[in-house]
Residue frames relative to the residue before (quaternion, step in Angstrom):
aa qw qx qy qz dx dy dz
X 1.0000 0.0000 0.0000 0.0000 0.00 0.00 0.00
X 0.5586 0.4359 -0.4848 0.5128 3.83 1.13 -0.80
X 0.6372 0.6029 -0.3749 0.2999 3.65 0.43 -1.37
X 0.6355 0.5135 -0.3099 0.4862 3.70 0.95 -0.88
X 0.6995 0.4504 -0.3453 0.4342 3.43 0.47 -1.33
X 0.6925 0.5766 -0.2005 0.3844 3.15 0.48 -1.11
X 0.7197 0.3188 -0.2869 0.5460 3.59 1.16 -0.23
X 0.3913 0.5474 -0.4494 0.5875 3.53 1.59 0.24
X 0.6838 0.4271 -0.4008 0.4352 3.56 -0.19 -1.18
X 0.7558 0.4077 -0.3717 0.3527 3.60 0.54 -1.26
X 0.7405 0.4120 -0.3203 0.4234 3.82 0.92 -0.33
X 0.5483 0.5551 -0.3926 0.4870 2.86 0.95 -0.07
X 0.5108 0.6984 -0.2369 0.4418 3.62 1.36 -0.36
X 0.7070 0.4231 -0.1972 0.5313 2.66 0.67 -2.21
X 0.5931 0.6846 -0.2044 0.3711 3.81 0.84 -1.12
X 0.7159 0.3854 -0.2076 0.5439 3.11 1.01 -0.43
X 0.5932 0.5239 -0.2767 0.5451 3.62 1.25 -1.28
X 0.9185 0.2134 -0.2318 0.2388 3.61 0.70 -0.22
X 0.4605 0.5148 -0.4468 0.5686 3.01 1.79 1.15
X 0.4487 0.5499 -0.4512 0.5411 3.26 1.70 0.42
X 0.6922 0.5341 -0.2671 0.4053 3.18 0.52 -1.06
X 0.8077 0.3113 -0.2667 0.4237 3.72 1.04 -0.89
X 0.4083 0.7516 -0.3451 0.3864 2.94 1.57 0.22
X 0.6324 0.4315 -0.2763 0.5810 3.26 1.28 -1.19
X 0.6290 0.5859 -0.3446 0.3772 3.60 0.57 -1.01
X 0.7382 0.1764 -0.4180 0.4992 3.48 0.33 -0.72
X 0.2846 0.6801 -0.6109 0.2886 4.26 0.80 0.12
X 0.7273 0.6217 -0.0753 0.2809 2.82 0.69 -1.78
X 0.8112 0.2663 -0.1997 0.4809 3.09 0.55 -1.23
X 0.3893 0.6673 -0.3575 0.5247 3.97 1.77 -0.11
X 0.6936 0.3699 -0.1773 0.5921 3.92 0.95 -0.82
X 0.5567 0.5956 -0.3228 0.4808 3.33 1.02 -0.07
X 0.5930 0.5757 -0.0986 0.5543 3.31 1.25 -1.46
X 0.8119 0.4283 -0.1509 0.3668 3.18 0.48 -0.85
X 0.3505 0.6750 -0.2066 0.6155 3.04 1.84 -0.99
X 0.7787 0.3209 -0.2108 0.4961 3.85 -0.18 -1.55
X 0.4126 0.7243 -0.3562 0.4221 3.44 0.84 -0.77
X 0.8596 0.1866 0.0558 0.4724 3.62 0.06 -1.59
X 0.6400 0.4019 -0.4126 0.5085 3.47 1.07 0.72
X 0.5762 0.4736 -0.4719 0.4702 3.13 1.35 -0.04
X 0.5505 0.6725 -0.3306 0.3678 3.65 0.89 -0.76
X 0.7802 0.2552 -0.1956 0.5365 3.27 1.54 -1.00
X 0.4792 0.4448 -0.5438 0.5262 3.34 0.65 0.40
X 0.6446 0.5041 -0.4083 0.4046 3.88 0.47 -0.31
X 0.7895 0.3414 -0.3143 0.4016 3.48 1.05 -0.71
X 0.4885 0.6804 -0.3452 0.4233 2.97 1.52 -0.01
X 0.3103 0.8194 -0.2089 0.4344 3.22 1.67 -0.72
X 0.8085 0.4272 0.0253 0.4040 2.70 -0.13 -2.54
X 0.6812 0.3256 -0.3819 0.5330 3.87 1.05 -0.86
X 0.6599 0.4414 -0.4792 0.3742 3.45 0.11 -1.08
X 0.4792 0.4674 -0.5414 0.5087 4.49 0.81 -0.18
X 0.7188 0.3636 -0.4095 0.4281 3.50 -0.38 -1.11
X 0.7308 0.2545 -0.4820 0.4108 3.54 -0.31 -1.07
X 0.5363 0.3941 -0.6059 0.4357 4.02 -0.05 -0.36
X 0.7753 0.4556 -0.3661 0.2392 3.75 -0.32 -0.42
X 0.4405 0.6539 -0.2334 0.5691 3.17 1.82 -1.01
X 0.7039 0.5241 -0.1930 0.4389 3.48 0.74 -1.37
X 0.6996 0.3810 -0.2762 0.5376 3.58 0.85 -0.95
X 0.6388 0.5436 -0.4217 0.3445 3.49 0.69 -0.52
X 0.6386 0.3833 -0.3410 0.5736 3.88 1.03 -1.22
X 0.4833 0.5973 -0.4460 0.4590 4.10 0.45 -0.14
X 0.6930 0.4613 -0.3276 0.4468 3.41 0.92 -0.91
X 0.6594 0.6026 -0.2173 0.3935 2.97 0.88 -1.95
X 0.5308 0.6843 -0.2659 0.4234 3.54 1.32 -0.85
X 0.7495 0.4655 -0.0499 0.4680 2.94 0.69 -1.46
X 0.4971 0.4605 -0.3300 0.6573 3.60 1.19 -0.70
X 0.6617 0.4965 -0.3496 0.4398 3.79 -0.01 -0.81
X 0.7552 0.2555 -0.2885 0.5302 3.80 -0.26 -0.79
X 0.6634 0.4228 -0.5239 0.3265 3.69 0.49 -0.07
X 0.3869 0.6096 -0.3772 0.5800 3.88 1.51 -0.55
X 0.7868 0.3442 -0.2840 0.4264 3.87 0.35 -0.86
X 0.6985 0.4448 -0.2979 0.4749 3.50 1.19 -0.23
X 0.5845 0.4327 -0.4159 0.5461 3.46 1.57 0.65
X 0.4716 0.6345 -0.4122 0.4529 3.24 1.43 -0.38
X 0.6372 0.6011 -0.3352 0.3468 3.33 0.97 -1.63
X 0.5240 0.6969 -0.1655 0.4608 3.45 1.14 -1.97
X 0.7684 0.5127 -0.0735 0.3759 3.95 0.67 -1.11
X 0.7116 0.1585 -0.1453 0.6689 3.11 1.87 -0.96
X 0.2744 0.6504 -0.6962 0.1302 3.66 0.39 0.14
X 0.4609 -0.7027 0.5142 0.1713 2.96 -1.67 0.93
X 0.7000 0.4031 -0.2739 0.5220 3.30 1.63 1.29
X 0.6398 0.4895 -0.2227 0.5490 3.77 -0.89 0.02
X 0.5610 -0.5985 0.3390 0.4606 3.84 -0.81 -0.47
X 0.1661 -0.8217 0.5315 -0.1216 3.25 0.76 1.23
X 0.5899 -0.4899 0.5468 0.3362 4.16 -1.33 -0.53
X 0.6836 0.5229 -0.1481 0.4872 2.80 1.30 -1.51
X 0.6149 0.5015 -0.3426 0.5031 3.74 0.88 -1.12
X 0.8769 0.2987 -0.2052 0.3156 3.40 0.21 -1.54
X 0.4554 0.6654 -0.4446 0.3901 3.62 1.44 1.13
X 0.6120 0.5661 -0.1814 0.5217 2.59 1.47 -1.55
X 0.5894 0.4288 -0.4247 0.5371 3.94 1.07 0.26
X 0.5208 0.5622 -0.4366 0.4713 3.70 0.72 -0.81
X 0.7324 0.4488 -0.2348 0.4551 3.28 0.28 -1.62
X 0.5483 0.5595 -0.3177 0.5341 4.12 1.06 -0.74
X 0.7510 0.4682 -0.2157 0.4127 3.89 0.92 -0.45
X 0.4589 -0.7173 0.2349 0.4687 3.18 2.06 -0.13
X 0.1280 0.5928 -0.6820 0.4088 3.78 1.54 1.25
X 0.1996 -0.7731 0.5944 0.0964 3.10 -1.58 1.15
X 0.4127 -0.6942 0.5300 0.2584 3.78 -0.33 1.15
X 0.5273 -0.6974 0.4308 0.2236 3.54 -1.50 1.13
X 0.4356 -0.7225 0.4336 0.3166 3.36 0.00 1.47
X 0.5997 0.5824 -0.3748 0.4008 4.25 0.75 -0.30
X 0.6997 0.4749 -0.2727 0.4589 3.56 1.43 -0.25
X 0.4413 -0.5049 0.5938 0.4447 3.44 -1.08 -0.64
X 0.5057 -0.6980 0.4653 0.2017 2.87 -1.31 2.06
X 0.5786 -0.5706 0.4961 0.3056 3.59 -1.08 0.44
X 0.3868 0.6043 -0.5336 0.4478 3.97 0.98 -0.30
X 0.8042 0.3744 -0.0749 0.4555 3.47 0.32 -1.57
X 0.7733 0.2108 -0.3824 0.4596 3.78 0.69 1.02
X 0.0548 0.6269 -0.7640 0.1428 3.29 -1.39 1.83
X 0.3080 -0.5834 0.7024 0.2673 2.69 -2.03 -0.24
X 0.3573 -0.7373 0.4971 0.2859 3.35 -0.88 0.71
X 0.6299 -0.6709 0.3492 0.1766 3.64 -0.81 0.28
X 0.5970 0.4172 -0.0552 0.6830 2.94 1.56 -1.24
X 0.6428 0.4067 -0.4327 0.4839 3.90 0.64 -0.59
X 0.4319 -0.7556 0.4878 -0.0676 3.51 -1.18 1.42
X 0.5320 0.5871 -0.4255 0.4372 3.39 1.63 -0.61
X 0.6613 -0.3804 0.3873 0.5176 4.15 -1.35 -0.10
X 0.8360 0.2103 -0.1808 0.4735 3.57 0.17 -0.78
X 0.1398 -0.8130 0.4887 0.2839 3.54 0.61 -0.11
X 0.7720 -0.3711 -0.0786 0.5101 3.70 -0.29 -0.16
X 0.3746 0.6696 -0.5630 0.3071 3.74 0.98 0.26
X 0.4065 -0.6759 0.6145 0.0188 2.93 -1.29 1.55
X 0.0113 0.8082 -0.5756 -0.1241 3.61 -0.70 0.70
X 0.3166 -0.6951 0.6373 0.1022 4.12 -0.93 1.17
């Protein structure tokens, strides 16, 4: 009779230790799940920004690119030769048109040709 109880108590034991045991186990692996769950979400929105900003990115790249070509007609407009804006003032002003003493004299604005930057050397006040 001890021998009986005693192998009850133990299975009942073992029984118990191991719906404890899977109890925690599937806890575990449920928090696990869940865990993965939200890192995939962020890594998905993360995803989603790093797309937009690449698009954002190509768009001002364009817009860039549209821009310096507007400056390279600009450039084309003031050379400080040929029939430029800049040329045929600087004749007006050669005829005795008198530039507005509040501005920047026209002597002192070109663009160089050869200078590659957006504004080449024209200075803007």
């Amino acid at each position: 009779m001890e021998n009986t109880k005693l192998k009850e108590l133990t299975e009942r034991l073992y029984g118990e230790g191991l719906e404890k045991g899977r109890a925690e186990a599937d806890r575990l692996v449920a928090d696990a799940k869940a865990e993965a769950a939200k890192i995939v979400k962020e890594a998905e929105t993360m995803i989603k920004r790093v797309q937009l900003f690449a698009e954002r990115f190509d768009a001002v790249e364009h817009s860039f690119q549209d821009t310096l070509k507007c400056f390279d007609s600009l450039k084309i407009l003031t050379a400080d030769k040929g029939s430029s804006i800049i040329t045929s003032a600087r004749q007006i002003i050669s005829y005795g048109v008198k530039e507005e003493k509040r501005k920047r004299s026209l002597s002192s604005v070109y663009v160089e040709e050869e200078d590659n930057s957006m504004l080449g050397s024209l200075e803007v006040k």
